[in-house]
Backbone bond lengths (Angstrom), bond angles and torsions (degrees), N, CA, C in turn:
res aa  C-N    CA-C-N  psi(-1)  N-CA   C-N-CA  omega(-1)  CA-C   N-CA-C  phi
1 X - - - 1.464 - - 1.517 108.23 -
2 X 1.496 109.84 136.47 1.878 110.95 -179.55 1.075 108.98 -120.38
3 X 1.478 135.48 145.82 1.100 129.08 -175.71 1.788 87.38 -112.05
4 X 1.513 112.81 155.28 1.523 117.18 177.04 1.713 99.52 -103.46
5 X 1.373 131.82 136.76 1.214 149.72 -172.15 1.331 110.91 -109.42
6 X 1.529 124.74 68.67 1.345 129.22 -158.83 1.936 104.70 -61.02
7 X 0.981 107.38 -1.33 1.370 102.10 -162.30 1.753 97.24 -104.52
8 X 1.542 128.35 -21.27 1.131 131.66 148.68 1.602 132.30 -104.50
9 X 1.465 116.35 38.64 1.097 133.91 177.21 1.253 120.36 -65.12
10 X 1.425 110.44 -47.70 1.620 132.18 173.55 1.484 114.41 -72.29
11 X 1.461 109.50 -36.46 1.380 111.12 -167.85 1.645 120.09 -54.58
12 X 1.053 128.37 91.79 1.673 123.10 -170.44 1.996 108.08 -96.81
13 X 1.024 91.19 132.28 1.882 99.52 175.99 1.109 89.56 -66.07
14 X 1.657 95.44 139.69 1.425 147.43 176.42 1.472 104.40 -66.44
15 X 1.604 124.28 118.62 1.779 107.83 179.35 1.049 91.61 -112.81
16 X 1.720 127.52 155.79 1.467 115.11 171.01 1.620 81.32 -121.27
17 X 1.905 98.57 176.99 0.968 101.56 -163.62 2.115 101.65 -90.66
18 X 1.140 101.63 -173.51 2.025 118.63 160.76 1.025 82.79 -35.60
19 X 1.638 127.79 -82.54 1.844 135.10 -106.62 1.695 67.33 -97.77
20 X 1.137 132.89 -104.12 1.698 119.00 -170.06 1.429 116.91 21.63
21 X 1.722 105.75 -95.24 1.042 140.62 -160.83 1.778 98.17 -66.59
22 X 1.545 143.36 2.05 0.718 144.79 -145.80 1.696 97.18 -141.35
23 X 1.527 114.37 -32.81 1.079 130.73 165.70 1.302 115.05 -64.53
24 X 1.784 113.44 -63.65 1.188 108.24 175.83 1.793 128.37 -46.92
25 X 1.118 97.61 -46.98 1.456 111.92 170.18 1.506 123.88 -27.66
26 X 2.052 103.41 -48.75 1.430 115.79 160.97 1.248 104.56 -38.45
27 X 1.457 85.15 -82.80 1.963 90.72 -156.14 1.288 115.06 -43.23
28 X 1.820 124.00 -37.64 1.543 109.54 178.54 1.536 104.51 -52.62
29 X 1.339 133.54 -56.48 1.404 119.46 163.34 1.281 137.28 -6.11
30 X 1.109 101.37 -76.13 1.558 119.32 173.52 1.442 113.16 -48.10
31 X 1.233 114.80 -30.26 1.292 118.52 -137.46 2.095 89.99 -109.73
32 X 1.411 96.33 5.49 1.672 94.38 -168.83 1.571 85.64 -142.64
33 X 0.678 132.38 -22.87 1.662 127.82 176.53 1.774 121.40 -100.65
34 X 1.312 107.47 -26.02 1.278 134.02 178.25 1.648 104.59 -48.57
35 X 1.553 102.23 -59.04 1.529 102.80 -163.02 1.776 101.19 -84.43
36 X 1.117 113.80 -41.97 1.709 109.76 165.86 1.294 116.31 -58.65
37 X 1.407 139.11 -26.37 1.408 126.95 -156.02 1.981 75.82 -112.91
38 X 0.972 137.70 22.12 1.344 118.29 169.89 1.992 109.48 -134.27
39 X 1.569 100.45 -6.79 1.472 116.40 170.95 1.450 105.15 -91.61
40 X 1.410 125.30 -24.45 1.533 135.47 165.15 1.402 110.27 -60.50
41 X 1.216 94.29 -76.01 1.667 104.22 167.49 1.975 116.47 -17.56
42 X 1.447 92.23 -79.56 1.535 110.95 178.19 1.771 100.43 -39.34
43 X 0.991 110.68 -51.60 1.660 104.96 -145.64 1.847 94.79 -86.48
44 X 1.456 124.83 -25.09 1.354 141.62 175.76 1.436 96.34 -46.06
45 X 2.165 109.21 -67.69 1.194 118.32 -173.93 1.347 124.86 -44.80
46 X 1.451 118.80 -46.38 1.297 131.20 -144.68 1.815 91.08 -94.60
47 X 1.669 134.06 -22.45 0.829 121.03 157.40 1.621 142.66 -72.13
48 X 1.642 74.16 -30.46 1.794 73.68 179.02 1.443 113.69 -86.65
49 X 1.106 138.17 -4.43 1.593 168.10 152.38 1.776 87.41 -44.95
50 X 1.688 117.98 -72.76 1.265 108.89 -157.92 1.378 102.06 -62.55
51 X 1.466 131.45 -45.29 1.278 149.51 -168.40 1.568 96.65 -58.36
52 X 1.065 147.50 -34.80 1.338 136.55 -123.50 2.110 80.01 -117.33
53 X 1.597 106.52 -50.78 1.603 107.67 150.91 1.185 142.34 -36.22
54 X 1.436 103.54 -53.89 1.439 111.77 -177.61 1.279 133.38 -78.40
55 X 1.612 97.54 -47.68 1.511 104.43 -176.71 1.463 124.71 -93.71
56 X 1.572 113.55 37.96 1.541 103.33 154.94 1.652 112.61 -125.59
57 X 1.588 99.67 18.52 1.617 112.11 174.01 1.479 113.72 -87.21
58 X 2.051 104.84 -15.93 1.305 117.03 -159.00 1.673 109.00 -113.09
59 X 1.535 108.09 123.93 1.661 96.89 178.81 1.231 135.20 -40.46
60 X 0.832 135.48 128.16 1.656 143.28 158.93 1.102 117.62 -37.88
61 X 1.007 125.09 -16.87 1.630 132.11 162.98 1.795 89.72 -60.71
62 X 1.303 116.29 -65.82 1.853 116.42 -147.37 1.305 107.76 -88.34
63 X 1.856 123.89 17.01 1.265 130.95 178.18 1.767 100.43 -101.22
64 X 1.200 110.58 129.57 1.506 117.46 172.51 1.984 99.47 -80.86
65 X 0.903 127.52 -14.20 1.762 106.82 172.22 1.500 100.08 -74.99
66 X 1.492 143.07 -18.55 1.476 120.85 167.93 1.190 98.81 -83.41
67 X 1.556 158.03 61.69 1.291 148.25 133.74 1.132 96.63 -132.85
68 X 1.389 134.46 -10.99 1.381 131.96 -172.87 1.250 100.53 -115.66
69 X 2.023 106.08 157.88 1.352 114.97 167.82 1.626 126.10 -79.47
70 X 1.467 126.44 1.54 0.866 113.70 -125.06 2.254 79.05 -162.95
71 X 1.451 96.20 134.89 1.489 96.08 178.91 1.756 111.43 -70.43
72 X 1.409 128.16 137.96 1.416 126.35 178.71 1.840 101.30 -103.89
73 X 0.746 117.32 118.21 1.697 128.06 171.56 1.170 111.86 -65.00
74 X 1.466 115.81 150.63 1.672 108.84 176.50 1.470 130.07 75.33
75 X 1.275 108.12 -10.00 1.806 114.89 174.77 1.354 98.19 -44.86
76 X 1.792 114.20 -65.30 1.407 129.30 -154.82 1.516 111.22 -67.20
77 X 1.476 122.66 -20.15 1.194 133.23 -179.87 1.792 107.83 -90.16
78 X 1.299 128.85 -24.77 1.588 144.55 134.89 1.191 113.74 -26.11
79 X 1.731 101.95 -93.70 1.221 106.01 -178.28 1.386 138.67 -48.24
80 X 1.959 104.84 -15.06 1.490 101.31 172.78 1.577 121.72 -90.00
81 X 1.106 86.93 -31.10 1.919 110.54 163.71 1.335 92.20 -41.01
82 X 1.396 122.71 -68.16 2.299 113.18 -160.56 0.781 83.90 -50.39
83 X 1.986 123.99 -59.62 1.511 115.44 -139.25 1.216 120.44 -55.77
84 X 1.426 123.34 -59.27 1.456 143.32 168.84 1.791 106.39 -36.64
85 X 1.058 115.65 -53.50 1.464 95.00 179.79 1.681 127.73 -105.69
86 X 1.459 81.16 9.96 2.235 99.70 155.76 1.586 99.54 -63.54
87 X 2.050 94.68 -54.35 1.891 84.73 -148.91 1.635 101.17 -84.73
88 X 1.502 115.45 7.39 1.897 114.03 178.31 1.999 93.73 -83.89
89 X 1.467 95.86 -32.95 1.783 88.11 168.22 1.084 146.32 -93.74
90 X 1.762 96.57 -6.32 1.875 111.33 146.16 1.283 115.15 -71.29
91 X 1.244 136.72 -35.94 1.195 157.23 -167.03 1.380 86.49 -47.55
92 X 1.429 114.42 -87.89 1.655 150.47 -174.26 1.384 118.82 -10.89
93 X 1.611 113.57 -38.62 1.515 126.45 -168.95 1.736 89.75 -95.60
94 X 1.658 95.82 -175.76 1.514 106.52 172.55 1.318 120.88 -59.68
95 X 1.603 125.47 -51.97 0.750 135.35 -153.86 1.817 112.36 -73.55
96 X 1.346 109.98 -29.75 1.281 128.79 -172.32 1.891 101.83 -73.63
97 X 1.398 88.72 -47.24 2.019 96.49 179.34 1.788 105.88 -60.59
98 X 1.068 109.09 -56.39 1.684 123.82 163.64 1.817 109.82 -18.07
99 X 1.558 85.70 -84.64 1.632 89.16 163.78 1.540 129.37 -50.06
100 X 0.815 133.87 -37.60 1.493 138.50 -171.52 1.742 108.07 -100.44
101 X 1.091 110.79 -9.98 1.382 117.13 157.78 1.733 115.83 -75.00
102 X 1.532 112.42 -43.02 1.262 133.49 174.21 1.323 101.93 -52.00
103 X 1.481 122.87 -70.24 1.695 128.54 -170.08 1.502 86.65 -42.69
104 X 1.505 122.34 -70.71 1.478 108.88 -148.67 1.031 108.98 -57.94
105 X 1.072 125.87 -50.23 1.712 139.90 178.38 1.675 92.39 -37.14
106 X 1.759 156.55 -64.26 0.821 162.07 169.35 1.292 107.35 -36.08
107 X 1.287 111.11 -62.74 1.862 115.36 -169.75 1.197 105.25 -76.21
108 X 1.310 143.35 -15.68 1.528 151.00 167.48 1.416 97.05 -42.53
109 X 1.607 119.59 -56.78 1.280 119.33 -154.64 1.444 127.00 -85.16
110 X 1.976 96.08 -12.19 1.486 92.96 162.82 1.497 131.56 -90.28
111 X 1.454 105.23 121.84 1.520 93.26 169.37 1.215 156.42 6.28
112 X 1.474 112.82 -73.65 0.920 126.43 -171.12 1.486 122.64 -107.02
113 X 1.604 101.34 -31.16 2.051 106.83 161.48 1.084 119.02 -83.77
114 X 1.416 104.08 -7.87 2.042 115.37 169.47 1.749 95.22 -45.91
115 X 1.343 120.18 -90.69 1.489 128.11 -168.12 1.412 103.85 -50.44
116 X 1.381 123.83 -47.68 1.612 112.59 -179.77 1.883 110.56 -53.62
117 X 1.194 115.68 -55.26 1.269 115.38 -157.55 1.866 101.98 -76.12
118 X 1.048 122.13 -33.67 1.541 131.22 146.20 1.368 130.62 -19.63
119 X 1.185 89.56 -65.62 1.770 105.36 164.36 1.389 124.75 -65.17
120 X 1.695 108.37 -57.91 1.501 121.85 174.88 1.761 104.12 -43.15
121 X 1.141 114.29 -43.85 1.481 126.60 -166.37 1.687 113.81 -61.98
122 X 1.483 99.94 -48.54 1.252 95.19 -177.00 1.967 106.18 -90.56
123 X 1.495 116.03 -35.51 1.515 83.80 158.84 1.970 137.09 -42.69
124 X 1.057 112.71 -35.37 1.624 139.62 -153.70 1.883 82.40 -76.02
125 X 1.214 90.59 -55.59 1.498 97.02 -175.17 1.237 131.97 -68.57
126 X 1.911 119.12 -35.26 1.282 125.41 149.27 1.475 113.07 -38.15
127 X 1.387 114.80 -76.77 1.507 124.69 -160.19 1.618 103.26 -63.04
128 X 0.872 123.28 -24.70 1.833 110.16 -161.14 1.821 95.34 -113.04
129 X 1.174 126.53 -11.57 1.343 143.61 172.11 1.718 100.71 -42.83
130 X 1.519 113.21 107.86 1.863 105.58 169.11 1.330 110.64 -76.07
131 X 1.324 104.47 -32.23 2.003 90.12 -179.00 1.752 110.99 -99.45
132 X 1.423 110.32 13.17 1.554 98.39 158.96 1.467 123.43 -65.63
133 X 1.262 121.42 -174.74 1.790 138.87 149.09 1.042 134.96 -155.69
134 X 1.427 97.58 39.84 1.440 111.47 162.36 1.802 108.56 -73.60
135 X 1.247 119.92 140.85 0.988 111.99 163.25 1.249 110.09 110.26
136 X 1.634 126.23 -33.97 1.852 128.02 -124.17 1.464 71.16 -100.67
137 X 1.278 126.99 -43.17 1.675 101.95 -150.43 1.942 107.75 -124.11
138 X 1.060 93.54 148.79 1.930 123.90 -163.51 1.608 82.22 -94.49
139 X 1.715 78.70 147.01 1.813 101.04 176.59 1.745 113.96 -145.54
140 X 1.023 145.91 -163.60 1.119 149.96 -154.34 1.886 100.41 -166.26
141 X 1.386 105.35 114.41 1.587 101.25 -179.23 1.661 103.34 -119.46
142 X 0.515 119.28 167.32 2.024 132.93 157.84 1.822 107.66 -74.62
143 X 1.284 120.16 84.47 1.448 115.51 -174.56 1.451 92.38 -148.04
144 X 1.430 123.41 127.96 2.026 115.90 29.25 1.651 102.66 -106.59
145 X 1.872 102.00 -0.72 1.700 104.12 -174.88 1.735 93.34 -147.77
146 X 1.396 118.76 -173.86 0.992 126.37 154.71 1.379 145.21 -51.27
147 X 1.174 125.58 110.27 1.289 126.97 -153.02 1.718 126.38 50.45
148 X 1.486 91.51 74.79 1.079 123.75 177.55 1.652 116.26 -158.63
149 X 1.074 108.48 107.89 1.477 117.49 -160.28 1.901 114.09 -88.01
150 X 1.218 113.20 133.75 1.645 101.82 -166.67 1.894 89.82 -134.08
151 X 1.057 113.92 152.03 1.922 130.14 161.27 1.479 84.44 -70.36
152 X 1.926 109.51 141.17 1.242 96.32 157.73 1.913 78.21 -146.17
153 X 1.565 101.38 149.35 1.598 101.68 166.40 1.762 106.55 -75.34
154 X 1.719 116.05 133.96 1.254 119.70 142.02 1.620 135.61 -21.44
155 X 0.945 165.86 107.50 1.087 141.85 108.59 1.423 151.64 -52.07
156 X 1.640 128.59 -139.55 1.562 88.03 173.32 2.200 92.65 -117.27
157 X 1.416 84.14 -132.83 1.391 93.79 -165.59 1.794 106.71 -88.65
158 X 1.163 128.20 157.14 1.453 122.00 -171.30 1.660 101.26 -85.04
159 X 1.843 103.72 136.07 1.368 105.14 -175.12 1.762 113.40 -58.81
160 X 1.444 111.88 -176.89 1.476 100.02 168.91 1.010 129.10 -82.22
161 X 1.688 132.85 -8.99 1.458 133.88 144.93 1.276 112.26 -34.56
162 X 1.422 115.34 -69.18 1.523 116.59 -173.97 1.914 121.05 -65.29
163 X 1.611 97.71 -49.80 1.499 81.57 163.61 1.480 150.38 -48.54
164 X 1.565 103.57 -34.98 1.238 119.95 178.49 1.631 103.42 -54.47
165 X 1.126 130.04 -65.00 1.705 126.84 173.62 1.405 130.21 -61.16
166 X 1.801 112.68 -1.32 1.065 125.36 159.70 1.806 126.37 -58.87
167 X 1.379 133.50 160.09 1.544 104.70 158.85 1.402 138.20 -82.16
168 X 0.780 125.97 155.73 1.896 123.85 -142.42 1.396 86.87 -119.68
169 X 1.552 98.11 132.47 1.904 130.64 174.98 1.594 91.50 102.77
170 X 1.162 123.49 49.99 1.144 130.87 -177.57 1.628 124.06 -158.37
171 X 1.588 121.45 131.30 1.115 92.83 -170.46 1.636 118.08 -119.48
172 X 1.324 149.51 136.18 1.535 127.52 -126.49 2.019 83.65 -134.66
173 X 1.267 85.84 161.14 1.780 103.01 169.20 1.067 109.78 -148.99
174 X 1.915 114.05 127.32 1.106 124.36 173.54 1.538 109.89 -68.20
175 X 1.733 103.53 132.55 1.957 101.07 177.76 1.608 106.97 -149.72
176 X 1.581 112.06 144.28 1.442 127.91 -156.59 1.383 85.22 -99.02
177 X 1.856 123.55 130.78 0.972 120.33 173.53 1.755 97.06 -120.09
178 X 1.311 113.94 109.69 1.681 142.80 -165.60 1.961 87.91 -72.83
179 X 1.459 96.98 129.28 1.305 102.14 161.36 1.405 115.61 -77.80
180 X 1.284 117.34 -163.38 1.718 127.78 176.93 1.494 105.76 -136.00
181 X 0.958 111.60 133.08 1.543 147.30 -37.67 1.065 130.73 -58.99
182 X 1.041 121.89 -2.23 1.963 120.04 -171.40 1.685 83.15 -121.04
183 X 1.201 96.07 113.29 2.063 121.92 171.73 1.408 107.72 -62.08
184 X 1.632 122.44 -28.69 1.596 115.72 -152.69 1.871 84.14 -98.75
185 X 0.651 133.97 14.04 1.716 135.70 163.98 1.422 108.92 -98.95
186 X 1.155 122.13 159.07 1.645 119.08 162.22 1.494 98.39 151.11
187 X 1.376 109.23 -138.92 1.714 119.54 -143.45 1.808 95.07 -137.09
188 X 1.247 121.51 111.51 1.461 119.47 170.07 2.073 104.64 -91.94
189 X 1.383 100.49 114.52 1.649 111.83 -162.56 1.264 104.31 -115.96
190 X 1.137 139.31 138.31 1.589 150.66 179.32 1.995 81.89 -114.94
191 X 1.418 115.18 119.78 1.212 140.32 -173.67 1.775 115.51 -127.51
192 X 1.013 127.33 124.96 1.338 127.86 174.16 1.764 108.32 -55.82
193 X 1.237 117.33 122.56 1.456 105.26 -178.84 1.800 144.07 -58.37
194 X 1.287 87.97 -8.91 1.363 111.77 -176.49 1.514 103.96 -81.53
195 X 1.596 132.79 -21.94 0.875 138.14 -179.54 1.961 107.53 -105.18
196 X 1.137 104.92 31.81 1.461 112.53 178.96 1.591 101.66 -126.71
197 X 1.278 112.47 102.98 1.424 113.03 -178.87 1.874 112.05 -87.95
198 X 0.636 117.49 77.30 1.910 125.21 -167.15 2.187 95.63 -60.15
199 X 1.733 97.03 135.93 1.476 93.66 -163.26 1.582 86.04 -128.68
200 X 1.161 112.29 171.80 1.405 133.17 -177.42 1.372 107.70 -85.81
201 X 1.219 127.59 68.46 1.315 142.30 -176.85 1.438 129.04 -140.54
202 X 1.538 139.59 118.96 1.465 127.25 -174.20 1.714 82.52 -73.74
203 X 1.644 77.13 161.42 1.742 121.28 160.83 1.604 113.25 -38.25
204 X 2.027 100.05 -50.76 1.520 103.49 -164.38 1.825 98.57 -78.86
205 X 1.736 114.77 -32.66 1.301 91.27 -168.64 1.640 108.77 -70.43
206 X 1.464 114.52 -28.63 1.620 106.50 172.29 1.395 108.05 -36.23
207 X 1.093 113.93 -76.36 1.188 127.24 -154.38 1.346 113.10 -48.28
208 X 1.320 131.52 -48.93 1.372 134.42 157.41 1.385 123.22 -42.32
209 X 1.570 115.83 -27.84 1.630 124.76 173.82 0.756 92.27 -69.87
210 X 1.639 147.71 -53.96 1.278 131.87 -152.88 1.545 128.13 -96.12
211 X 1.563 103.66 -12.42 1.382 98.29 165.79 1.192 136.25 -102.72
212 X 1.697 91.60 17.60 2.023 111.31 -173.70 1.600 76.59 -117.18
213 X 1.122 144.30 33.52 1.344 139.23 165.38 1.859 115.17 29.11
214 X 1.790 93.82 46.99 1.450 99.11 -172.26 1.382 115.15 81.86
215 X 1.359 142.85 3.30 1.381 152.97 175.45 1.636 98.69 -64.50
216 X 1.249 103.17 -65.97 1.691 113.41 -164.37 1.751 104.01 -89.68
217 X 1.468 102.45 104.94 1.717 106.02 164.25 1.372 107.93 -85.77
218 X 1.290 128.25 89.99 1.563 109.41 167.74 1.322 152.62 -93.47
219 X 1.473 91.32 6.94 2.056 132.36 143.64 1.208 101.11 -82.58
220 X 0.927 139.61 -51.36 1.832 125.55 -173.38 1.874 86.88 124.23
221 X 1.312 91.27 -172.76 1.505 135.71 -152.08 2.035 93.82 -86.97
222 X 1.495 105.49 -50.41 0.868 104.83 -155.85 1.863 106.94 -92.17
223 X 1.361 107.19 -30.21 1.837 93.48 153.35 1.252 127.41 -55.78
224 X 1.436 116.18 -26.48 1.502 99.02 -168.83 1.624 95.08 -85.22
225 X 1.433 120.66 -48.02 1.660 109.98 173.93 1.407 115.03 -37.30
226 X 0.835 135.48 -35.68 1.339 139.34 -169.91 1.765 116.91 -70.64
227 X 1.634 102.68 -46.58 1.194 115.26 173.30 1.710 110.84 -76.20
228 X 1.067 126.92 -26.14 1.125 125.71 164.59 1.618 125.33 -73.34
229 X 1.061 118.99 -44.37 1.419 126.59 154.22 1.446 116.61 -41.45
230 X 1.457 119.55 -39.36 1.547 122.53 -177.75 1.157 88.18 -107.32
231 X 1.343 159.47 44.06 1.224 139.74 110.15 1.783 124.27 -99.22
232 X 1.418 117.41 17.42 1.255 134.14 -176.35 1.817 99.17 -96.54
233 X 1.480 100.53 -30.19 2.097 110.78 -164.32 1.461 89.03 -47.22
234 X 1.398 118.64 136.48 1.338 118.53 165.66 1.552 130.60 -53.39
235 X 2.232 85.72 -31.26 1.762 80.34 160.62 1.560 138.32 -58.78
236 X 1.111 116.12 -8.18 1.553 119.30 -162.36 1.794 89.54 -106.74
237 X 1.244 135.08 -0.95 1.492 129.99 -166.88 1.101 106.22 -111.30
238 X 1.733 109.69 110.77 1.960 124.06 -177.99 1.499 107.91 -52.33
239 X 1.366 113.38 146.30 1.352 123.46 -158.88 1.544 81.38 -86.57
């Protein structure tokens, strides 16, 4: 027995064609091999890069390709791994601070790697720092005009060199405003704090918003509405 469904009588399935359905097929491809065959890639590079460093500083005695037929990947990316956290545990004792007091004491006196290695030092030291917070926390500014909402990374508070020439009864926050697509470019901004809206967001998911130019939500749909909605409140908008 059939009953007739006058209300889907008309309704006829959709056929697509070969080349369609043949198309799509690509892109699922792409779209599943793309990010593995380009995280392979990355991680291939960055080893044989370390290897290509490491292992001609290291005897041939302590390389397994002279007993083997056959090249082994990753030794040099090993061996820098011990090294690095041998010499953070020579470092650690007296004798290690001694020494590395000495280098600086040496590099102080040159000219010109004086200011380079100065600088290098205290970036190295910001970013890899466990009890810093520079960096940890995402904010929301008004950029490039008014009402116009941008991701900007936190930084910290402006030293007293810089504050002092700031305007006074006021309180300011240094913040990294990350271009698109490459995050490690952008805008270093001394900002009044009241105009720094700080959001419930890591560093890494920013950062992924901004170099998929909004492509990749990896909070979803409904954090970022949310943060946008609370950055519309008139309270949060500089007079």
């Amino acid at each position: 027995m059939s009953f007739n469904d006058p209300l889907h009588d008309d309704v006829k399935p959709v056929r697509t064609g070969l080349g369609a359905r043949l198309r799509a097929y690509f892109f699922t491809g792409i779209v599943i091999v793309g990010p593995v065959a380009a995280t392979a890639y990355i991680a291939w590079w960055f080893i044989d890069t370390v290897d290509h460093w490491v292992t001609p500083i290291v005897p041939r005695a302590l390389l397994p390709d002279t007993y083997l037929p056959w090249h082994v990947p990753g030794i040099g990316v090993i061996i820098a791994l011990v090294g690095l956290t041998l010499l953070g545990f020579l470092t650690a004792n007296i004798a290690g601070r001694t020494l590395v007091r000495l280098g600086e004491r040496i590099l102080s006196r040159m000219p010109v790697v004086r200011g380079l290695y100065k600088s290098l030092k205290q970036v190295f030291e910001t970013i890899f720092s466990q009890s810093g917070t520079s960096f940890r926390k995402v904010g929301l500014v008004q950029y490039p005009m008014p009402g116009w909402w941008t991701l900007v990374f936190i930084s910290s508070k402006p030293g007293p060199l810089v504050s002092g020439y700031l305007p006074e009864g006021e309180d300011f926050t240094s913040i990294f405003l990350p271009c698109t697509p490459n995050p490690t470019t952008g805008f270093y901004i001394y900002l009044p704090t009241k105009d720094v809206i700080e959001v419930p967001m890591s560093p890494d998911t920013a950062a992924k918003l901004i170099m998929s130019a909004g492509l990749i939500q990896p909070e979803g749909q409904a954090m970022l509405a949310g943060l946008a909605q609370n950055a519309r409140k008139p309270s949060n908008v500089p007079a």
